[in-house]
Backbone as JSON Lines, residues from 0, in Angstrom:
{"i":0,"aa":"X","n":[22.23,3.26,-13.69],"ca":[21.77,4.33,-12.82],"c":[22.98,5.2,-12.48]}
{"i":1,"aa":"X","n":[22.87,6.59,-12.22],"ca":[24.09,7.34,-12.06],"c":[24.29,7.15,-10.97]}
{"i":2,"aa":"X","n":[26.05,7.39,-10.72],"ca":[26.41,7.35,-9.17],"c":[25.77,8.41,-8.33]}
{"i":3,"aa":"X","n":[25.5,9.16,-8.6],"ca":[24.98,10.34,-7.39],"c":[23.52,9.83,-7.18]}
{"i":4,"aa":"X","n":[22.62,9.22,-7.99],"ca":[21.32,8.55,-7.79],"c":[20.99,7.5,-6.95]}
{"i":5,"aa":"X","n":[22.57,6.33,-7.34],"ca":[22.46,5.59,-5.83],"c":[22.93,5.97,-4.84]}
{"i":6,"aa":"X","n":[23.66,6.85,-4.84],"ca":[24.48,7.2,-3.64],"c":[23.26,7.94,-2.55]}
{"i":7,"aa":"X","n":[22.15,8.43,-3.31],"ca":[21.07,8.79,-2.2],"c":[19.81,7.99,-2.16]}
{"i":8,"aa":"X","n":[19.62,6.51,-2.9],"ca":[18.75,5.93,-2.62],"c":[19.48,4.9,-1.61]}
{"i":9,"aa":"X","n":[20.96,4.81,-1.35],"ca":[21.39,3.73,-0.17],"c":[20.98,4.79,1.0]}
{"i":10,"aa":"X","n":[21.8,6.04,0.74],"ca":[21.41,7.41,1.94],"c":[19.85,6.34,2.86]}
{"i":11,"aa":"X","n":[19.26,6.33,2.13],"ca":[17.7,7.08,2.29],"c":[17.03,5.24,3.11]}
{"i":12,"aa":"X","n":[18.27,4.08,1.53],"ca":[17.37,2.9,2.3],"c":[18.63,2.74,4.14]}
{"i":13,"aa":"X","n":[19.44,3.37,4.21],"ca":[20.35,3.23,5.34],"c":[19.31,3.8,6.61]}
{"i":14,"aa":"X","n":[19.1,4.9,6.6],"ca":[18.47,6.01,7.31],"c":[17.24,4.83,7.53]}
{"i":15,"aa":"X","n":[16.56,4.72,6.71],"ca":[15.3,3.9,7.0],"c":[15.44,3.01,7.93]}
{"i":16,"aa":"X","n":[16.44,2.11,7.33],"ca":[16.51,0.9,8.67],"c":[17.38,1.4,9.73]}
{"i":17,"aa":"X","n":[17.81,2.28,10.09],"ca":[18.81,2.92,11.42],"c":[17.5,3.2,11.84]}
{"i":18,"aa":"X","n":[16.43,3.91,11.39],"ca":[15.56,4.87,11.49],"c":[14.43,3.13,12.63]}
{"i":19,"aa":"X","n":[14.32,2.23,11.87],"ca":[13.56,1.07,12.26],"c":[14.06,0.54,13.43]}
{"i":20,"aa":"X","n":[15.17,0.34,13.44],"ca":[16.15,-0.22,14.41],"c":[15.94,0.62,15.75]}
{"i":21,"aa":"X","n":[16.08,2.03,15.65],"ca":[15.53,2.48,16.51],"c":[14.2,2.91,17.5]}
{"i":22,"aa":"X","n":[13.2,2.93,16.49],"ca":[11.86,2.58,17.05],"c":[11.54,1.58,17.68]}
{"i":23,"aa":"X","n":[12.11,0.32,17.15],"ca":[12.12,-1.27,17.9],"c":[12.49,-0.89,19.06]}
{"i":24,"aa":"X","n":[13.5,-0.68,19.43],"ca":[14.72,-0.49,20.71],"c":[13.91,0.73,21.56]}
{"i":25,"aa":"X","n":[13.02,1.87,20.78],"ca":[12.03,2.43,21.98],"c":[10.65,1.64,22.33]}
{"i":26,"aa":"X","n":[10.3,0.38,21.63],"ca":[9.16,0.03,21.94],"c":[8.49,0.07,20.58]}
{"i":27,"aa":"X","n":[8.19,0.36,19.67],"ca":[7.55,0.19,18.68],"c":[7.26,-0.91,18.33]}
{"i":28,"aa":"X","n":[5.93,-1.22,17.47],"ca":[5.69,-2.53,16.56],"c":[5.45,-1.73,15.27]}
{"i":29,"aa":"X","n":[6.51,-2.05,14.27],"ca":[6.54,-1.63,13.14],"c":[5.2,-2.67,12.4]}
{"i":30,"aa":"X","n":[4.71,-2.1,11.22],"ca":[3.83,-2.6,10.73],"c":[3.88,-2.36,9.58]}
{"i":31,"aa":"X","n":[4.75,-1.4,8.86],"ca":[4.72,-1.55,7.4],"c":[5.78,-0.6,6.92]}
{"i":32,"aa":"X","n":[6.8,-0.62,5.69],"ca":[7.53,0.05,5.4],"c":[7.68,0.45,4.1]}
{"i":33,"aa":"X","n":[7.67,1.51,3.89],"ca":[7.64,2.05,2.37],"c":[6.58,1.9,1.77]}
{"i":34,"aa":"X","n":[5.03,1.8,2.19],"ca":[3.79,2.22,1.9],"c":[3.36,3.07,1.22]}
{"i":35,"aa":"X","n":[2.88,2.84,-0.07],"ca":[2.87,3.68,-1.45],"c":[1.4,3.83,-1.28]}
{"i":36,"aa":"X","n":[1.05,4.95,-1.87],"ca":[-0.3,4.69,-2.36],"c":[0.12,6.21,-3.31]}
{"i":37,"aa":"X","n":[-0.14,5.64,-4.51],"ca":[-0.38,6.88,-6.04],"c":[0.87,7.51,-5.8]}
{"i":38,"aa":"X","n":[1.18,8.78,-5.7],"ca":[2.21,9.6,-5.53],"c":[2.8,9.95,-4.25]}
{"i":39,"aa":"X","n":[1.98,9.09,-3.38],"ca":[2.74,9.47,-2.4],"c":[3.29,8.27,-1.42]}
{"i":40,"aa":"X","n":[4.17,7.97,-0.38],"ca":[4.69,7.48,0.33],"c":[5.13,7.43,1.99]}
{"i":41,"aa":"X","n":[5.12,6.3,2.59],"ca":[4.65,6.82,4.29],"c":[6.12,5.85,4.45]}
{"i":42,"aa":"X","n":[7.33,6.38,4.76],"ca":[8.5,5.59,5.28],"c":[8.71,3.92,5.84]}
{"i":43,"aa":"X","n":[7.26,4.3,7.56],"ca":[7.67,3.78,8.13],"c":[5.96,3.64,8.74]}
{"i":44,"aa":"X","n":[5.09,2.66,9.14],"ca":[3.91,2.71,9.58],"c":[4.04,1.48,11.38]}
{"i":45,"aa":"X","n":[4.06,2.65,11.92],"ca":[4.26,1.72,13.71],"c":[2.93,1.66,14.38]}
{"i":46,"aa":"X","n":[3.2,1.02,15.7],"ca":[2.25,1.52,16.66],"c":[3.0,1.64,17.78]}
{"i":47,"aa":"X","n":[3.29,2.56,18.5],"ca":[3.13,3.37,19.53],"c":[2.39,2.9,20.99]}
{"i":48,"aa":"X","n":[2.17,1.75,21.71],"ca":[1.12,1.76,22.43],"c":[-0.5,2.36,21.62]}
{"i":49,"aa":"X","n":[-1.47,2.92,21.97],"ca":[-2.39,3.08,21.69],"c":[-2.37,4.03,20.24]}
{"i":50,"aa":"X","n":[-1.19,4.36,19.84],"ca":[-1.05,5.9,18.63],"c":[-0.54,4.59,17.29]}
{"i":51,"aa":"X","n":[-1.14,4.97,16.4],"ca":[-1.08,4.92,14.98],"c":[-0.03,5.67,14.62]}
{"i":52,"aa":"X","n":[1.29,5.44,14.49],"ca":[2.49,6.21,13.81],"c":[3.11,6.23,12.43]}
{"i":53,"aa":"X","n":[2.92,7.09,11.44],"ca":[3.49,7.41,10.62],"c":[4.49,8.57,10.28]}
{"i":54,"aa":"X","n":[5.71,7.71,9.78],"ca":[6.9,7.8,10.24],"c":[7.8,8.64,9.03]}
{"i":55,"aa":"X","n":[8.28,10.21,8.81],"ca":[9.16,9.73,7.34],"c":[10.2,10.16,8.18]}
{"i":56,"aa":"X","n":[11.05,9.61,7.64],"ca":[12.5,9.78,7.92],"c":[13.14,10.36,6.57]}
{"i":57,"aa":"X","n":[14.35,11.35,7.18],"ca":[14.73,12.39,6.28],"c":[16.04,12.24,6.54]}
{"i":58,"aa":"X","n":[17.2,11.85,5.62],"ca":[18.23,12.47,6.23],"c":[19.24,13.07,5.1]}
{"i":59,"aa":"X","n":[20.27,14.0,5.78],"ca":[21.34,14.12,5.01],"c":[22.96,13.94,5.5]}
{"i":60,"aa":"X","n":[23.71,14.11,4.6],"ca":[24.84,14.1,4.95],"c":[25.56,15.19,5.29]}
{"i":61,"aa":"X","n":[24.94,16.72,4.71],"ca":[25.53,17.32,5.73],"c":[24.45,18.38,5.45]}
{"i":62,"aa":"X","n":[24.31,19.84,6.68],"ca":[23.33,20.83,6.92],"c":[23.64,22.14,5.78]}
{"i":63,"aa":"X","n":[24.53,22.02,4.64],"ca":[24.56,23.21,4.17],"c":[23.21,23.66,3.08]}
{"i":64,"aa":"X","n":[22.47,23.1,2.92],"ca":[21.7,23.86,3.13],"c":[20.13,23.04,3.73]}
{"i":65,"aa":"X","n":[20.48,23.05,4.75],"ca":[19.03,23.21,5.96],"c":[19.21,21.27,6.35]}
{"i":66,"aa":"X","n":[18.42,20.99,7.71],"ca":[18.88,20.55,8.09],"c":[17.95,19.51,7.53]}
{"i":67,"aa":"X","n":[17.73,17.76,7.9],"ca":[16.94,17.38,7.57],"c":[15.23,17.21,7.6]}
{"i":68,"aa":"X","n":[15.18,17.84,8.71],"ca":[13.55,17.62,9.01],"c":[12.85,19.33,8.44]}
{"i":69,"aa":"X","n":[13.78,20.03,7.44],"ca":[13.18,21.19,7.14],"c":[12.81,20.48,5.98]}
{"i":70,"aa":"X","n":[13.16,19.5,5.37],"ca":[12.93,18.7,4.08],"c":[11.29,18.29,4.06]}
{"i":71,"aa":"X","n":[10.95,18.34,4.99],"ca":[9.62,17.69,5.11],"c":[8.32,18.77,5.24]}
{"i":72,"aa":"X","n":[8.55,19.59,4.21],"ca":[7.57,20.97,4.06],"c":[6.43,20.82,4.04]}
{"i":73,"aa":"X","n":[5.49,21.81,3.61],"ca":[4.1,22.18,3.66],"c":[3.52,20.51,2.85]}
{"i":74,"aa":"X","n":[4.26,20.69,1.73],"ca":[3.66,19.62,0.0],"c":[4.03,18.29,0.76]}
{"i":75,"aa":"X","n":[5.22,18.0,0.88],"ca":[5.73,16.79,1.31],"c":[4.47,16.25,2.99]}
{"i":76,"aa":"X","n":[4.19,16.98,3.29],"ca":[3.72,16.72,4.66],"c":[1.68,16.44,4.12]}
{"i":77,"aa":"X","n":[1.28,17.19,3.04],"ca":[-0.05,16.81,2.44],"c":[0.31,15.5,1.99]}
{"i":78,"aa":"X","n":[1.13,15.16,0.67],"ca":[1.28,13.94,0.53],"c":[1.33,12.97,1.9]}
{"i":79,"aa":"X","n":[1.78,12.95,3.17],"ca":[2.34,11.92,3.79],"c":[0.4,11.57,4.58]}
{"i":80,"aa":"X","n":[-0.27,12.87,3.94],"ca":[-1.56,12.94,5.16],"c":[-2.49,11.9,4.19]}
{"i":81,"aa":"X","n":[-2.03,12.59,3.16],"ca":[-2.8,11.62,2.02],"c":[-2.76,9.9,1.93]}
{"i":82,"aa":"X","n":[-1.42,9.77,1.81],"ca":[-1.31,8.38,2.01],"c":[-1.75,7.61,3.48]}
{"i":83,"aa":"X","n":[-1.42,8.51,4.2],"ca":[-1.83,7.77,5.6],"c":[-3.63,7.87,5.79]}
{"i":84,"aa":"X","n":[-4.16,8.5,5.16],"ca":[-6.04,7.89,5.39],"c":[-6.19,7.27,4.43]}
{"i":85,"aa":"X","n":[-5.67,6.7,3.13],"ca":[-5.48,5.51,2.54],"c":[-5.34,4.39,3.24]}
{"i":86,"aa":"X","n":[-4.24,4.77,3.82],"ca":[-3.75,3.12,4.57],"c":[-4.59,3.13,5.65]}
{"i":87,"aa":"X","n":[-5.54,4.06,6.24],"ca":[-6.13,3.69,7.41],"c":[-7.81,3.28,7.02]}
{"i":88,"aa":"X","n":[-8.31,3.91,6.0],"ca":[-9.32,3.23,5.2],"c":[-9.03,1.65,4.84]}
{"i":89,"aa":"X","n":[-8.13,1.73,4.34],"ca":[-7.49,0.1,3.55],"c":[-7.3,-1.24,4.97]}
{"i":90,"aa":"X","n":[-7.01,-0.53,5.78],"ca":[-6.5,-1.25,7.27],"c":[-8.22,-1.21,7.84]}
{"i":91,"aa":"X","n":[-8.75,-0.33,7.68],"ca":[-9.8,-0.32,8.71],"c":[-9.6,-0.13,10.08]}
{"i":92,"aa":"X","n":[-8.79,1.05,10.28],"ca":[-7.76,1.75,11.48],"c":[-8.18,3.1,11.54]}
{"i":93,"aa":"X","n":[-9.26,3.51,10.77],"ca":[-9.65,5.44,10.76],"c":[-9.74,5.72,12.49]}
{"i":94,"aa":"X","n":[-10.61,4.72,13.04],"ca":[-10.83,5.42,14.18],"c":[-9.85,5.21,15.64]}
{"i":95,"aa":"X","n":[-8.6,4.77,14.92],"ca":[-7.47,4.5,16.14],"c":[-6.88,6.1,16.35]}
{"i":96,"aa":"X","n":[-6.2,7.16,17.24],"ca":[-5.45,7.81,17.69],"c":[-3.85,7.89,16.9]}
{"i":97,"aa":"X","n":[-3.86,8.85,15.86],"ca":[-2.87,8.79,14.8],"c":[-1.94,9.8,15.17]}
{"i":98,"aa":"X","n":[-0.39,9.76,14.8],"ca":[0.06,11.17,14.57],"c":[1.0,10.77,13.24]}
{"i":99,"aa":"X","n":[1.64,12.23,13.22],"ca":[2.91,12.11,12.42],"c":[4.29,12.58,12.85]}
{"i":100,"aa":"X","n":[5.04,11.69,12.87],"ca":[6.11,12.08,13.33],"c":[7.33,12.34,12.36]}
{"i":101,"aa":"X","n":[8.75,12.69,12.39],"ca":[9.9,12.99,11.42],"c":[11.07,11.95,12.36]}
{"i":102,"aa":"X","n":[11.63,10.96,11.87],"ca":[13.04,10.84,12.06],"c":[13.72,11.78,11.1]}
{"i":103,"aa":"X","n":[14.78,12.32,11.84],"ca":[16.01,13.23,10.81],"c":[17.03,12.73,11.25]}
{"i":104,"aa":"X","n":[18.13,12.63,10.39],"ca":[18.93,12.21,10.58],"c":[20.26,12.34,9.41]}
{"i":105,"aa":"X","n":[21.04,13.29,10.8],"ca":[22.16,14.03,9.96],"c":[23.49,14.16,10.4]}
{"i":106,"aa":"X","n":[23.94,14.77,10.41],"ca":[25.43,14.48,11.24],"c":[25.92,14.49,12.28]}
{"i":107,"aa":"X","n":[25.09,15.27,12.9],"ca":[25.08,15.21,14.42],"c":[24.24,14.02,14.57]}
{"i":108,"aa":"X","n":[23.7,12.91,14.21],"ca":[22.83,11.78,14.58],"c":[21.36,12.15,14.44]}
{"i":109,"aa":"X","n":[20.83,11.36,15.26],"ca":[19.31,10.97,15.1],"c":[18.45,11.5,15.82]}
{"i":110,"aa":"X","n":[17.36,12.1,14.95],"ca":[16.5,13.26,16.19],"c":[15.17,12.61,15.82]}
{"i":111,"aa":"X","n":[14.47,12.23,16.79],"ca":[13.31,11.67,16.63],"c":[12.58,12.77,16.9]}
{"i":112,"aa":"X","n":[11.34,13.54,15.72],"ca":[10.29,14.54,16.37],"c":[8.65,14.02,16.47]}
{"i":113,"aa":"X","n":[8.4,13.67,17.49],"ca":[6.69,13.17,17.81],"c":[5.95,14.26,17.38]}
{"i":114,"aa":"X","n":[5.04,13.65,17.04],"ca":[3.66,14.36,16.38],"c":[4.42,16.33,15.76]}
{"i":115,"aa":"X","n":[5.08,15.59,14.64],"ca":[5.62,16.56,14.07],"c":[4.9,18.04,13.48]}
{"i":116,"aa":"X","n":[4.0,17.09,12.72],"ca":[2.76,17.85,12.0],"c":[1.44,17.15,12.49]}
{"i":117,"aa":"X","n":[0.42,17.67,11.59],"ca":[-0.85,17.74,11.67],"c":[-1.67,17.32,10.4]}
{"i":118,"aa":"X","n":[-2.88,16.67,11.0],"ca":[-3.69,16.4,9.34],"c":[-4.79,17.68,9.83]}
């Protein structure tokens, strides 16, 4: 595998668990991580007290060009909607109180954004 290939799949598995570590420490019960379904992927699957949380975490090493949670666009954000009524069909969870949220996480540290987007 090339060096620049792992050098952003450690990025990405680092961020993830900083990203876990910190949801624990606000209260979270994590429930699933790196949740595939077809082409698409859900980071991080919590609960929140009463909210269904799906989680991606984004980060980089540095802002030149844009910061991390601009990473998580229009396409990237259908995929994350997609996979998450998969997993809530599959769970039998459709009718729990869902959002989506962004960990980013970049050089200035860790920005948690609640109910980032929208399905």
């Amino acid at each position: 595998m090339p060096e620049q290939k792992q050098k952003h799949l450690s990025l990405g598995r680092s961020a993830e668990a900083q990203a876990v570590k910190y949801l624990k420490k606000q209260g979270y019960r994590i429930l699933r991580t790196n949740f595939r379904l077809k082409q698409a992927e859900i980071d991080i699957i919590a609960r929140d007290g009463q909210w269904l949380v799906f989680v991606e975490v984004k980060a980089r090493r540095s802002c030149l060009f844009g910061g991390p949670a601009e990473a998580v666009n229009l396409k990237k954000q259908g995929k994350i909607i997609q996979a998450a009524r998969g997993y809530m069909a599959y769970e039998k969870t459709e009718f729990l109180p869902a959002r989506f949220d962004v960990i980013a996480i970049g050089p200035d540290g860790l920005e948690h954004i609640k109910d980032a987007f929208e399905s």
